[in-house]
PAZAPA-4460 file (N, C-alpha, C; in steps of 0.05 Angstrom, whole numbers, plus 32768, in hexadecimal, padded with zeros to 4 digits):
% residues 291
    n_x    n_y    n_z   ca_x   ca_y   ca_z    c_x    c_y    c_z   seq   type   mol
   8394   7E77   7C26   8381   7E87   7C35   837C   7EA1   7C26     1      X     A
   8364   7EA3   7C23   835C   7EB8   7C0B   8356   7ED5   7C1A     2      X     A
   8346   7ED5   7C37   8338   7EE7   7C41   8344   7EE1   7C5F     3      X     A
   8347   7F00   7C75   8352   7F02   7C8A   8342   7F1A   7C91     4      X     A
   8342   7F16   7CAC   832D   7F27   7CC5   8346   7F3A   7CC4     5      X     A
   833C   7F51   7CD6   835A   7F61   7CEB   8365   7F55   7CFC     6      X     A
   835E   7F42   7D06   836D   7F30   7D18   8385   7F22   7D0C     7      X     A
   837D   7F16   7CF4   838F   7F0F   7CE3   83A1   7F1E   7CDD     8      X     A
   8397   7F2F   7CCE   83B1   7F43   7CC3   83C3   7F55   7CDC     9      X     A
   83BC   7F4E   7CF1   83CA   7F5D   7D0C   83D2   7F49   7D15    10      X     A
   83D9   7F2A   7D0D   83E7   7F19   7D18   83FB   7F18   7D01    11      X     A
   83F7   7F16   7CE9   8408   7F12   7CD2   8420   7F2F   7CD2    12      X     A
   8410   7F46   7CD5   8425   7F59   7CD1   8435   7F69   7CE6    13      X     A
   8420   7F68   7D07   8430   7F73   7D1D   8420   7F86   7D1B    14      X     A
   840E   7F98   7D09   8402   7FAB   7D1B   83E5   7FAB   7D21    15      X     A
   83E6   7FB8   7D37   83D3   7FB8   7D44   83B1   7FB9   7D33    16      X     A
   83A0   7FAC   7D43   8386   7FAD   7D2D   837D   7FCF   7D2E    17      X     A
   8385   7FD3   7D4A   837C   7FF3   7D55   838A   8001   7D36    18      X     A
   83A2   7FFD   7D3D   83B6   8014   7D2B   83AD   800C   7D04    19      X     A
   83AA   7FF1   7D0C   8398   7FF0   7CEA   837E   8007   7CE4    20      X     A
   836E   7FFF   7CFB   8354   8016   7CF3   835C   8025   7CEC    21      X     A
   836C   803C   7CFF   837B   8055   7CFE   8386   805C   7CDE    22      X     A
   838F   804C   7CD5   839F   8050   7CC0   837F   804F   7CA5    23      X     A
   8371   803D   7CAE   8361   803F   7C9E   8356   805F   7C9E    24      X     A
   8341   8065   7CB7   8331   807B   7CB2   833C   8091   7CB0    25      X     A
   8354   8095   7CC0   836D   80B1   7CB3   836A   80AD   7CA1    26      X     A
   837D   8096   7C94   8392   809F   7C7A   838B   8095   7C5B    27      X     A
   8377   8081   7C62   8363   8071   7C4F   8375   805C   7C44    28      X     A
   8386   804B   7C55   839F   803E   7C58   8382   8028   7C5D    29      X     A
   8384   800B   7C45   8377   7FF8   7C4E   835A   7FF8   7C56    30      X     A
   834D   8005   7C46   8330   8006   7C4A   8327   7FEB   7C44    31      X     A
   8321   7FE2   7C5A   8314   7FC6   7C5F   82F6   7FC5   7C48    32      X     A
   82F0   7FAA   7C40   82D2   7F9F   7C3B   82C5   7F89   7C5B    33      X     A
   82AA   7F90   7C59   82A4   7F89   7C68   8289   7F76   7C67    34      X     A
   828B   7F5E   7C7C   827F   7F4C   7C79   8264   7F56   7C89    35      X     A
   824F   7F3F   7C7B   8235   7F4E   7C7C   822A   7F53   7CA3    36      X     A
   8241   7F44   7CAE   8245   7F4B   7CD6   8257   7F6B   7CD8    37      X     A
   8258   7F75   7CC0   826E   7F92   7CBD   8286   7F86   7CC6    38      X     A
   8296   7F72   7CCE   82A9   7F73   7CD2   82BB   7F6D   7CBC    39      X     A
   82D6   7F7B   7CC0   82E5   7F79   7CA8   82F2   7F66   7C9D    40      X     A
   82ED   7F65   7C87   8304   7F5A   7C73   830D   7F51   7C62    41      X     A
   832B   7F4F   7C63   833A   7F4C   7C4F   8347   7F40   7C3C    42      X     A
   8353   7F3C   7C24   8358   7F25   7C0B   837A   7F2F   7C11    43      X     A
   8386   7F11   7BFE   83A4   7F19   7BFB   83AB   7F33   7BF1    44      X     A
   83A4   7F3E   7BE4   83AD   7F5E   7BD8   83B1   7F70   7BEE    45      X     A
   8398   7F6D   7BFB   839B   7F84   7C17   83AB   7F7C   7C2A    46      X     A
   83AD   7F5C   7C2C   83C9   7F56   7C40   83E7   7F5E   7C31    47      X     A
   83EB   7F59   7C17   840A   7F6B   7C11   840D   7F80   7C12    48      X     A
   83F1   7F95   7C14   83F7   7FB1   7C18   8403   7FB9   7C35    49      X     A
   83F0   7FAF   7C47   83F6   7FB5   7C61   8415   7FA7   7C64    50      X     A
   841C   7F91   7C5C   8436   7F8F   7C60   844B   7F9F   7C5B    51      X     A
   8445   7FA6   7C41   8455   7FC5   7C33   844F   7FD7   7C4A    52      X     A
   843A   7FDD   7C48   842D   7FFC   7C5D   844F   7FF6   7C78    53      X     A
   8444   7FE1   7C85   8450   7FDC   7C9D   846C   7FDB   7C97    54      X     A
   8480   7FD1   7C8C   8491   7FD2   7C7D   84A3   7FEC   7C84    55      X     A
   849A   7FF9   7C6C   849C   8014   7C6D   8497   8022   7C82    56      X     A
   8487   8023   7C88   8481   8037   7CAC   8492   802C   7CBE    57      X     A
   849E   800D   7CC4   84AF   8007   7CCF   84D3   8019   7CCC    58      X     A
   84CB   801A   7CB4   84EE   8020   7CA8   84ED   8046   7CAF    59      X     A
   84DF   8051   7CB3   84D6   806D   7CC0   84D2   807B   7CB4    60      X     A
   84BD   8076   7C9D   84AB   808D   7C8E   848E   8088   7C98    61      X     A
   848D   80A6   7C9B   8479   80A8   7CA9   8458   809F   7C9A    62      X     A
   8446   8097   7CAE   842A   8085   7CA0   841C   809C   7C8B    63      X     A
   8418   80BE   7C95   8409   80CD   7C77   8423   80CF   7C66    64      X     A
   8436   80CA   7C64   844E   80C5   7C50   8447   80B5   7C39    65      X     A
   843D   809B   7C4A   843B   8083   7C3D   841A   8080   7C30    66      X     A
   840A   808E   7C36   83EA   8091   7C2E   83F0   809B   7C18    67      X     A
   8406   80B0   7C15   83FF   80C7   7BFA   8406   80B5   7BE6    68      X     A
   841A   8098   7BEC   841E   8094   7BD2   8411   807A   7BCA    69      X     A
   8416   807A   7BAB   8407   8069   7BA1   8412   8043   7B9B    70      X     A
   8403   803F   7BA0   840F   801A   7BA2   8427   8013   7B93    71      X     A
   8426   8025   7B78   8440   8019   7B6A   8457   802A   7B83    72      X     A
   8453   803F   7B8C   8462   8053   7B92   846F   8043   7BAB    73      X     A
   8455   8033   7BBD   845F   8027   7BCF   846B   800B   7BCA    74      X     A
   846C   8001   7BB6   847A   7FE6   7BB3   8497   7FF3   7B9D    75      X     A
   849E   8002   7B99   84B6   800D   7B93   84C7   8016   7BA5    76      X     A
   84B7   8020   7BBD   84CC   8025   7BD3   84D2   8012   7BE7    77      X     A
   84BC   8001   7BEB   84BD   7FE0   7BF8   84DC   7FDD   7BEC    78      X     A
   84D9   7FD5   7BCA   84F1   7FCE   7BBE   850C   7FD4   7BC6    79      X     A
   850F   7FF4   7BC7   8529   8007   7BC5   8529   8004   7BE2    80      X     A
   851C   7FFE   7BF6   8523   7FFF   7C11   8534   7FE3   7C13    81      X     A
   8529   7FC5   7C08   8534   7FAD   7C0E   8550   7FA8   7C03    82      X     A
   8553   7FBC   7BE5   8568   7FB2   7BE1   857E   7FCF   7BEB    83      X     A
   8574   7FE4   7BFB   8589   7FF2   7C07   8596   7FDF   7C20    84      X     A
   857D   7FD4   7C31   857F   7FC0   7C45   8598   7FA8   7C39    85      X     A
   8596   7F9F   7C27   85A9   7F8C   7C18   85C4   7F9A   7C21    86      X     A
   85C9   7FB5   7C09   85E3   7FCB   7C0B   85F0   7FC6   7C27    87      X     A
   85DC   7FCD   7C41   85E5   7FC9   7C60   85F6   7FB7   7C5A    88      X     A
   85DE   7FA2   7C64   85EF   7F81   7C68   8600   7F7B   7C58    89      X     A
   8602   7F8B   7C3F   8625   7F82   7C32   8644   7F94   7C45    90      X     A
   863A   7FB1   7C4C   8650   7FB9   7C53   8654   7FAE   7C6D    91      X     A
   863F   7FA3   7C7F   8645   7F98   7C9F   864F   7F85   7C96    92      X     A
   864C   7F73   7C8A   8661   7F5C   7C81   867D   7F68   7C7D    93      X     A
   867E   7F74   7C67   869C   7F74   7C5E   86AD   7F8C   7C78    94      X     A
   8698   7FA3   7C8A   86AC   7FAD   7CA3   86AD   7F99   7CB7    95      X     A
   869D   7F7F   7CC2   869D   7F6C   7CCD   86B7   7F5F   7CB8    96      X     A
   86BC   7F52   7CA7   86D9   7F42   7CA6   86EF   7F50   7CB1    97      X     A
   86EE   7F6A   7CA3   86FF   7F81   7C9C   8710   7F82   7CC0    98      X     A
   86F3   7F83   7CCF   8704   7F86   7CEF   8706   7F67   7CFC    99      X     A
   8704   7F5B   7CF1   870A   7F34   7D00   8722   7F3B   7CF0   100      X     A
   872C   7F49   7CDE   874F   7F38   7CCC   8758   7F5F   7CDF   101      X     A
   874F   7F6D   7CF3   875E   7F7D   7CF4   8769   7F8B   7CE4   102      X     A
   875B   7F97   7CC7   8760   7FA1   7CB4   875C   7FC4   7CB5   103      X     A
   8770   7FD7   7CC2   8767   7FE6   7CBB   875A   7FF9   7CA3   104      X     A
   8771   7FED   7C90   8772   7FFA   7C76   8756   7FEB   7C67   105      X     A
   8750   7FD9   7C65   8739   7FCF   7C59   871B   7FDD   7C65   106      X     A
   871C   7FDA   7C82   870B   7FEA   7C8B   870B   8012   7C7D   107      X     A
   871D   801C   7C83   8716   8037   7C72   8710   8035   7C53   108      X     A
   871D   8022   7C44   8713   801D   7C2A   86FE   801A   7C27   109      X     A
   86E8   8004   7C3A   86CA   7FF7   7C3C   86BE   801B   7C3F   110      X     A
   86C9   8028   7C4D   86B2   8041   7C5A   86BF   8054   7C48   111      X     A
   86D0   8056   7C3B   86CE   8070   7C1D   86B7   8066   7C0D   112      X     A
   86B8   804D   7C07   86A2   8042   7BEE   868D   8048   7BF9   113      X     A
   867E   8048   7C12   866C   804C   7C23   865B   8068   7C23   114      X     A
   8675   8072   7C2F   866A   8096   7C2E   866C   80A4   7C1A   115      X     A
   866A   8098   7C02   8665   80AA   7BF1   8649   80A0   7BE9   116      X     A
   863B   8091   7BF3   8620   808A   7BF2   860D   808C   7C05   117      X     A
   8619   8095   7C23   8608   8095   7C32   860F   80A8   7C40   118      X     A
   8604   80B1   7C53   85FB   80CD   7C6A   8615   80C1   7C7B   119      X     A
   8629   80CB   7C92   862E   80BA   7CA4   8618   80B7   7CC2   120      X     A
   85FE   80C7   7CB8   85EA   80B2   7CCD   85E0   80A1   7CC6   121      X     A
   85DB   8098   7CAA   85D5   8085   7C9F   85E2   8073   7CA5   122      X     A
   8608   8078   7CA6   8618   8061   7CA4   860D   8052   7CBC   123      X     A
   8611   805F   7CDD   8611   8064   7CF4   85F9   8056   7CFD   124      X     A
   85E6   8054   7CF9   85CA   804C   7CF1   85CD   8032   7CE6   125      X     A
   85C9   802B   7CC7   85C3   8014   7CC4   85E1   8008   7CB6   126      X     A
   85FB   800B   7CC4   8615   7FF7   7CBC   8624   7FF4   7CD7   127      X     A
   8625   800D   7CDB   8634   800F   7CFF   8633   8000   7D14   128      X     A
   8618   800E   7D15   8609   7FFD   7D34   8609   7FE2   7D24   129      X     A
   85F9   7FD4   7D15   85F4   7FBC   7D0D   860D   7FAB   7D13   130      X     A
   8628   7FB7   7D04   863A   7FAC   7D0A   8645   7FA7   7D25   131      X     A
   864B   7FB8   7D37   8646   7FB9   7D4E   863A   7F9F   7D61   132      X     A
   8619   7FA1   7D56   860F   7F8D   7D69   8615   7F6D   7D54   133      X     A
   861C   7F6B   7D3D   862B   7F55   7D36   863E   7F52   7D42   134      X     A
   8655   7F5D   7D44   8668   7F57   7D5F   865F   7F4C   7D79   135      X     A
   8646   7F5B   7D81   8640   7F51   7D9F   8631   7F37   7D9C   136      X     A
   8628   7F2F   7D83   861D   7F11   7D8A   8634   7EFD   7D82   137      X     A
   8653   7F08   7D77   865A   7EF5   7D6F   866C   7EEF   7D90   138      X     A
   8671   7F07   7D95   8682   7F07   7DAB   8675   7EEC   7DC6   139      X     A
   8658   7EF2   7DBC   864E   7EE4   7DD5   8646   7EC3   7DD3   140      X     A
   8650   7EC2   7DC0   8658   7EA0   7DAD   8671   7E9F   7DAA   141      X     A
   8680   7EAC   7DB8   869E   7EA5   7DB9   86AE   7EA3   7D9D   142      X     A
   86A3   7EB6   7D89   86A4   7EAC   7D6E   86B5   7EC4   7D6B   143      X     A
   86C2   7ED9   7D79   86CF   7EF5   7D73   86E5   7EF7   7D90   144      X     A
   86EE   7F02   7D88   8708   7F12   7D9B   8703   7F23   7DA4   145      X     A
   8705   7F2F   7DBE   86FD   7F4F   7DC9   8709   7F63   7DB0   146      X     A
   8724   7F56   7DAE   8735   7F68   7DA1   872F   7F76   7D84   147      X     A
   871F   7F60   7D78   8716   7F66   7D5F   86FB   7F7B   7D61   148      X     A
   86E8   7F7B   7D79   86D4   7F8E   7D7C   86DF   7FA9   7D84   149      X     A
   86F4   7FAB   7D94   86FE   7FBE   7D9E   8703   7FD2   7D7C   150      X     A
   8716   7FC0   7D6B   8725   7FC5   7D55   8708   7FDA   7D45   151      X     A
   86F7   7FCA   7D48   86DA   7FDA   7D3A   86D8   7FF2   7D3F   152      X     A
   86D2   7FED   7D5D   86C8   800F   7D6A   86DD   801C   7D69   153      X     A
   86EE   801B   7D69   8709   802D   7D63   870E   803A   7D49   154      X     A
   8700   802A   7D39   86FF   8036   7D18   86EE   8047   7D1B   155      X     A
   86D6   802E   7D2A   86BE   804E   7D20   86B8   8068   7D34   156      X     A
   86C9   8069   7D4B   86CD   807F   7D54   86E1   8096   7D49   157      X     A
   86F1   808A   7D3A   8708   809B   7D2D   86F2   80A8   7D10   158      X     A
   86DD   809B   7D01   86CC   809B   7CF6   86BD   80C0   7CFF   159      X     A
   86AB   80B6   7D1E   869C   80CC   7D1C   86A8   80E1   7D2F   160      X     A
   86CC   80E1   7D34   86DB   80F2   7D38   86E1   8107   7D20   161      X     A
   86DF   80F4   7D07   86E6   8102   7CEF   86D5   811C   7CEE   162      X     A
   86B8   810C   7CE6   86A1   811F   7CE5   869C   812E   7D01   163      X     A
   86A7   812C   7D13   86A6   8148   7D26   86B4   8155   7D21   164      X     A
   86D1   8156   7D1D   86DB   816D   7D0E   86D9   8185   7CF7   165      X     A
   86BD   8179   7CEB   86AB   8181   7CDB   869C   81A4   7CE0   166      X     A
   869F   819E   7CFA   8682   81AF   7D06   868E   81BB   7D1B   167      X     A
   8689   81D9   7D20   8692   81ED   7D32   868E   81ED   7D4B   168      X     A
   868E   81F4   7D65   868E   81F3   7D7A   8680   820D   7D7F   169      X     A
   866B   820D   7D87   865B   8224   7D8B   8657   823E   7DAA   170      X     A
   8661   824A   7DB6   8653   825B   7DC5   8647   8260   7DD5   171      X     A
   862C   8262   7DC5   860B   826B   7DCB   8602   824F   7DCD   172      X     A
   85E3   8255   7DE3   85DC   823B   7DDF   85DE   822A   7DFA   173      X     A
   85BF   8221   7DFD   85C8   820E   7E17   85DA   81F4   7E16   174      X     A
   85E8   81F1   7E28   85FD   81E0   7E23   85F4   81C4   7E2E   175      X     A
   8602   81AD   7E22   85F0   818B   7E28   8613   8187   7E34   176      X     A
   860C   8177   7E42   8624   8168   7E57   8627   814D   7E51   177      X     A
   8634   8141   7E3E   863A   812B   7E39   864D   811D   7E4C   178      X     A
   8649   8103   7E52   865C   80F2   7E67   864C   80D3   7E5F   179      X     A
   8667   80C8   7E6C   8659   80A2   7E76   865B   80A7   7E95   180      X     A
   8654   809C   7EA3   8655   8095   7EC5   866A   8083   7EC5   181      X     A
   8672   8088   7EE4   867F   8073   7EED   8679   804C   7EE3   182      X     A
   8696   8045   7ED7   8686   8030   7ED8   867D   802A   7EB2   183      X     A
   8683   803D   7EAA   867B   803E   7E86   8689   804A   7E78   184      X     A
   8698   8039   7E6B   86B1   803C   7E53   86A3   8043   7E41   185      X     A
   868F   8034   7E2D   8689   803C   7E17   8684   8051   7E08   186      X     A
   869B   805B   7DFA   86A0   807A   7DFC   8695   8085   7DD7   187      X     A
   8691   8062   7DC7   8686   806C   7DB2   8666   807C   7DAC   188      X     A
   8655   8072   7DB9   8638   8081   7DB5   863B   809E   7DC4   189      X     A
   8650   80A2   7DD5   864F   80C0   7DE3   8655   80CC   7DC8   190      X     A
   866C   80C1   7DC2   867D   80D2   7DA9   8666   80DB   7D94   191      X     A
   865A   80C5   7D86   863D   80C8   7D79   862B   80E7   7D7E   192      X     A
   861F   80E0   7D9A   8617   80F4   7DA0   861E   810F   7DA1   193      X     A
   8632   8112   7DA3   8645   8123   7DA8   8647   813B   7D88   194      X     A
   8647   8123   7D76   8644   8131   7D5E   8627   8132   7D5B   195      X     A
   8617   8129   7D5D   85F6   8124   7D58   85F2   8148   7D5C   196      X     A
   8603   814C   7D7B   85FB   8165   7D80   8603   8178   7D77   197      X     A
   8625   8179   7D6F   862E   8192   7D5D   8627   818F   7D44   198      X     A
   8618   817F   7D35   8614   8178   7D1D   85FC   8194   7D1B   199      X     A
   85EB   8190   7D2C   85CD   819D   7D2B   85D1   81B4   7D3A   200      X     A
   85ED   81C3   7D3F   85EA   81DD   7D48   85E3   81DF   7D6E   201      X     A
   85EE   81C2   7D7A   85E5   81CE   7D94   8600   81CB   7DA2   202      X     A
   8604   81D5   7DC0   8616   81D6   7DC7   8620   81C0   7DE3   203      X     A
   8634   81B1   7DD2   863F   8199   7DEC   8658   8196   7DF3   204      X     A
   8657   8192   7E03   8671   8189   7E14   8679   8168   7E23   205      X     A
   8689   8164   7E1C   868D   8141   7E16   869B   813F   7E2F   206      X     A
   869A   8138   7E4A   86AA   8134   7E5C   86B6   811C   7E5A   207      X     A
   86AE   8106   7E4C   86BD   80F1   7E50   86B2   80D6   7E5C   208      X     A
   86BE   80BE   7E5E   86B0   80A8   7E6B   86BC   80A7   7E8B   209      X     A
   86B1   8094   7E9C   86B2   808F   7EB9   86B7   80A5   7EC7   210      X     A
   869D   80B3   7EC1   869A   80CE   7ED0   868D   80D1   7EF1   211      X     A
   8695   80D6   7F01   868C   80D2   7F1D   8679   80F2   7F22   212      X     A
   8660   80EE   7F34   8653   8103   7F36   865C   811E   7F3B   213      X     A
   8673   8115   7F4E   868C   812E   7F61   8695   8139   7F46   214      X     A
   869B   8127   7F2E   86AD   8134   7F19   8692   814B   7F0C   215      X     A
   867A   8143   7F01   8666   814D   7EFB   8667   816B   7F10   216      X     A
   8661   8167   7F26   8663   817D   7F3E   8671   818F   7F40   217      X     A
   868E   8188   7F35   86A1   81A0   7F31   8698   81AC   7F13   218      X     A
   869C   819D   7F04   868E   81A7   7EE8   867E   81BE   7EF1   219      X     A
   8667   81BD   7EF7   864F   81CE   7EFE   8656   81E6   7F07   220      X     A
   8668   81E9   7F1F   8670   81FF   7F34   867A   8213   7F1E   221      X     A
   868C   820A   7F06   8694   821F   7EF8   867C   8228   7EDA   222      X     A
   866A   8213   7ED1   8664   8210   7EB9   8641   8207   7EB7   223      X     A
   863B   821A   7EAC   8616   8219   7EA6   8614   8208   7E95   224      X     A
   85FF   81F2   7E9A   85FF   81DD   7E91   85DF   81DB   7E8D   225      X     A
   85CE   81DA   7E77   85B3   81CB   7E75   85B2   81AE   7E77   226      X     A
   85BE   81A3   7E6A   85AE   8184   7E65   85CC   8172   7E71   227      X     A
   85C3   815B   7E80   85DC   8143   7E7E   85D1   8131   7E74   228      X     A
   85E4   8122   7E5F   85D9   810F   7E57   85EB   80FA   7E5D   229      X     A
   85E4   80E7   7E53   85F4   80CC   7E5F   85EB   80B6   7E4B   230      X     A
   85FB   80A2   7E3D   85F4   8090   7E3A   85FE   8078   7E42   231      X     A
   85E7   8064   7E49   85ED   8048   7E60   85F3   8033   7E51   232      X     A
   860C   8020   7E54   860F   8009   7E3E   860B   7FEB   7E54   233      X     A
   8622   7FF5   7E65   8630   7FDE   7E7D   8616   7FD6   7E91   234      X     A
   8616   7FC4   7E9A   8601   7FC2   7EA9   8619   7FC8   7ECB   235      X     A
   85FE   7FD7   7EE1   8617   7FE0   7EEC   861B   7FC7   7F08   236      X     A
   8627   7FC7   7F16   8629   7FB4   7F32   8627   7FC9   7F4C   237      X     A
   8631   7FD9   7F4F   862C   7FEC   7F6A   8610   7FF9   7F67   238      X     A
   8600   8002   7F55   85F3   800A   7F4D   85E0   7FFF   7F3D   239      X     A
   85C7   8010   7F31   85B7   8006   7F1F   85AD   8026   7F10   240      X     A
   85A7   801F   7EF4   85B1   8042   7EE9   8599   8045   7EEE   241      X     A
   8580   8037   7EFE   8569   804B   7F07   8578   805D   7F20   242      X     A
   8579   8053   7F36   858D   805E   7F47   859E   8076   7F3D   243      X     A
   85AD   8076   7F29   85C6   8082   7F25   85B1   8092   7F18   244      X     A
   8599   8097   7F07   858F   80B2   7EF2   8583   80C0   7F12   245      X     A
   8577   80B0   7F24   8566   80B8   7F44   8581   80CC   7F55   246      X     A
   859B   80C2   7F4C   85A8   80D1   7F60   85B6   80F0   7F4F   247      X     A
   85B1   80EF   7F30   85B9   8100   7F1F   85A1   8116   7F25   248      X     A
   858A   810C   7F24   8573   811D   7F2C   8573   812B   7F41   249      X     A
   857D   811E   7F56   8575   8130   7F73   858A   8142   7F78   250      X     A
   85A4   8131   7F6A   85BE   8140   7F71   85BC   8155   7F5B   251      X     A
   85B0   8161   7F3F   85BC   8173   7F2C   859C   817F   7F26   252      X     A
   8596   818D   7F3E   856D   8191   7F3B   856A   81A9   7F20   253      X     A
   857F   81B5   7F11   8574   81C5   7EFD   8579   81BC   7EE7   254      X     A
   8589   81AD   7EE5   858A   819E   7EC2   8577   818E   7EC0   255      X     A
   8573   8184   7EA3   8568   816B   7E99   8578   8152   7E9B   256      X     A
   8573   813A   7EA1   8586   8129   7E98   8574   811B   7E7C   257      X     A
   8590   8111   7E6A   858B   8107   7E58   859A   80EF   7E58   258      X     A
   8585   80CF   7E59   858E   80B5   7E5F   858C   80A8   7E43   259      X     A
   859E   8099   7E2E   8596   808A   7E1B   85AC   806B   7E24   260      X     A
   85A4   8060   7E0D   85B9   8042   7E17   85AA   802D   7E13   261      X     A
   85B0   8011   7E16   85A1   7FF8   7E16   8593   7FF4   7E31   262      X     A
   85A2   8002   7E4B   8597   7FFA   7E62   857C   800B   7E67   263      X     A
   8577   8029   7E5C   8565   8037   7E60   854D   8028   7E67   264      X     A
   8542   8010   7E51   852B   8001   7E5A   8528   7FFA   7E79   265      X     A
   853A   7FF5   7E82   853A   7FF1   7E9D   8532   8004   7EBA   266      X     A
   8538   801E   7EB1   852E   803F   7EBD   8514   803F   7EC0   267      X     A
   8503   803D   7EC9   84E5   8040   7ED0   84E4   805D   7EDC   268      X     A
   84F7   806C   7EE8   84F1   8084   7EF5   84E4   8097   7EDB   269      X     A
   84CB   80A8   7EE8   84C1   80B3   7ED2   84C4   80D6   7EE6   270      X     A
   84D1   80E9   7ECE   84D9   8103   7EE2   84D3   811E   7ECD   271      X     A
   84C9   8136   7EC9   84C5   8140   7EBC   84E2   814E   7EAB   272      X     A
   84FA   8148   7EC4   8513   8153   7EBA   8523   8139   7EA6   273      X     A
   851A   811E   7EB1   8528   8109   7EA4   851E   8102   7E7F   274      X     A
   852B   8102   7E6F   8528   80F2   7E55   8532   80DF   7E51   275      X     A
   8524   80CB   7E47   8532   80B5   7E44   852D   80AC   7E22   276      X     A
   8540   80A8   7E1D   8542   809C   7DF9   8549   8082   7DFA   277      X     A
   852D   806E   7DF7   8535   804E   7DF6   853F   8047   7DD7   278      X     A
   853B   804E   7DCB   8549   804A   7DA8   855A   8059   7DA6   279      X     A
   8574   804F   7D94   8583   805E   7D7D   8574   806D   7D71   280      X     A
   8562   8067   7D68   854C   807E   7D51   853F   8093   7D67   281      X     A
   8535   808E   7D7D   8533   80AA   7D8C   8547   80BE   7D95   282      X     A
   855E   80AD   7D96   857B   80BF   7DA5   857C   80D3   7D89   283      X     A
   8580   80C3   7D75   8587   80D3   7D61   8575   80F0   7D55   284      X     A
   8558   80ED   7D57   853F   80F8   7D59   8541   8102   7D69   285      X     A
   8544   810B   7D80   8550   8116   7D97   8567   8132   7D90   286      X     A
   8581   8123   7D89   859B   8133   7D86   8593   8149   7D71   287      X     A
   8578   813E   7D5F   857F   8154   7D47   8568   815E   7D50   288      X     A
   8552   815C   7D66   853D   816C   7D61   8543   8184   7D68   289      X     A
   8535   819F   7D72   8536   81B4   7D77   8538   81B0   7D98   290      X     A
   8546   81BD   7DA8   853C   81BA   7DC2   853A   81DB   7DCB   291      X     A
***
């Protein structure tokens, strides 16, 4: 097939025909030829660009990022992006053996060779989590041991324990109220956050997991608090975390709450005090923006 409409190329690549125009008349991203009905289109050349284009804007450089440069410019970073992508999937492999044989020592050896190549939000980002949710599909094929997932998050909380020790405890500054609710162990993404925030200069306080509102309530009576945040993993049974963000709201009327997690999708309450972060990439975008 030699020649493709926008219809085409918005079935082949995922974006939108709308967001194609867009990119055209902004950024001069894919300036269509047009048939003698004016409608557009396209030859194979302009379908590998847009694949690049999309590619790239997927992996989170932004679209006038990607206009300024020039085709070689963008099929060199296509390149250096796939085979960093490679780099990943070698170390989630070898920290995935490393914690099925219960290896501590192999695991810190895998993450020295590591961090001296990468950010630890990089690590955290694309080896961590990844590994992580490799555990949860193997777990759910009966193909892993609790024991051996547990063994993970235990490394990699001792991990971004390290790097909080890093960074001072500040003062000044509206303060964020970190907790899980009743009902939520998962004490690694608090921990995360936790540094996200002293990393970037703001000021938090980590209460801990299976936190009950009464415990929040005494908190308060002594301690000025802006923001609570919370992140949701467990799906709950007494409750449902729309409910539980509806009773944080009515019960704590001057803070913000701050909701992230896998269950967030599920929250429909829309509140001018509530935030909700449905991605890893917004929580994180989030912790370091300015507030």
């Amino acid at each position: 097939m030699n020649h493709f409409t926008i219809k085409d190329i918005e079935t082949i690549s995922g974006i939108k025909a709308q967001t194609l125009r867009v990119w055209e008349q902004r950024y001069g991203i894919l300036v269509a030829k047009r048939k003698e009905s004016k409608h557009r289109i396209y030859n194979n050349q302009d379908l590998q660009q847009i694949l690049s284009v999309a590619y790239l804007n997927k992996k989170g450089h932004k679209i006038s990022r990607i206009a300024a440069m020039t085709a070689d410019e963008i099929k060199n970073k296509v390149l250096e992006k796939e085979q960093q992508e490679h780099l990943y999937e070698n170390f989630i492999s070898q920290f995935f053996e490393a914690c099925a044989d219960i290896n501590e020592t192999r695991f810190n050896k895998i993450y020295q060779a590591l961090y001296k190549h990468l950010s630890f939000e990089n690590i955290m980002m694309h080896v961590f989590y990844p590994l992580l949710e490799r555990f949860g599909n193997h777990w759910m094929l009966n193909q892993v041991i609790p024991a051996q997932e547990h063994f993970a998050c235990e490394c990699i909380t001792r991990k971004i324990e390290l790097e909080i020790q890093k960074y001072p405890s500040l003062n000044k500054g509206p303060v964020t109220l970190l907790l899980l609710p009743e009902g939520e162990f998962h004490r690694l993404p608090l921990q995360y956050i936790y540094l996200l925030l002293k990393k970037n200069g703001k000021r938090a306080v980590l209460l801990g997991s299976n936190v009950s509102i009464a415990t929040i309530k005494n908190y308060l009576t002594k301690n000025k608090v802006e923001y609570i945040q919370l992140h949701l993993i467990t799906a709950f049974f007494e409750s449902t975390p729309q409910s539980l963000v509806e009773e944080l709201l009515n019960t704590f009327t001057t803070q913000k709450i701050i909701v992230s997690g896998p269950v967030v999708k599920s929250i429909h309450k829309e509140d001018p005090r509530l935030i909700k972060l449905n991605s890893v990439e917004q929580l994180i975008q989030f912790c370091t923006s300015v507030k």
